[in-house]
C-alpha positions in Angstrom: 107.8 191.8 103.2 109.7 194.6 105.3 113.1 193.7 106.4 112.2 193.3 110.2 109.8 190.5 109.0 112.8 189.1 106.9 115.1 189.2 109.6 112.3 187.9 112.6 111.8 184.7 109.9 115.5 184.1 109.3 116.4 184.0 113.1 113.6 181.5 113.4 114.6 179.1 110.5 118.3 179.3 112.2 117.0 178.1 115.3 114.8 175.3 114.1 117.6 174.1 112.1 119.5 173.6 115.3 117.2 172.4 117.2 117.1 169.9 114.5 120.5 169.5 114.2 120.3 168.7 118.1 117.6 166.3 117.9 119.8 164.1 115.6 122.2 164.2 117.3 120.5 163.0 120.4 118.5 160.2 118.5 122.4 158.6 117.1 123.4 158.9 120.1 120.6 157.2 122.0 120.6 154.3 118.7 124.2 153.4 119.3 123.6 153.2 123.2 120.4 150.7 121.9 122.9 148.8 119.5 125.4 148.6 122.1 123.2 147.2 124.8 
């Protein structure tokens, strides 16, 4: 693999990761607002 390839993959794995980061966040966050009510 050339380095541009490397590079295009790695900024894509660092955005998923927050994405998914972010969508855990959102689903505690919505599961204490559920436990609360």
């Amino acid at each position: 693999m050339d380095d541009e390839t490397k590079n295009a993959l790695g900024a894509l794995e660092t955005k998923v990761d927050g994405v998914q980061t972010c969508l855990m966040q959102r689903l505690d966050e919505m599961a204490a607002s559920l436990e609360e009510g």
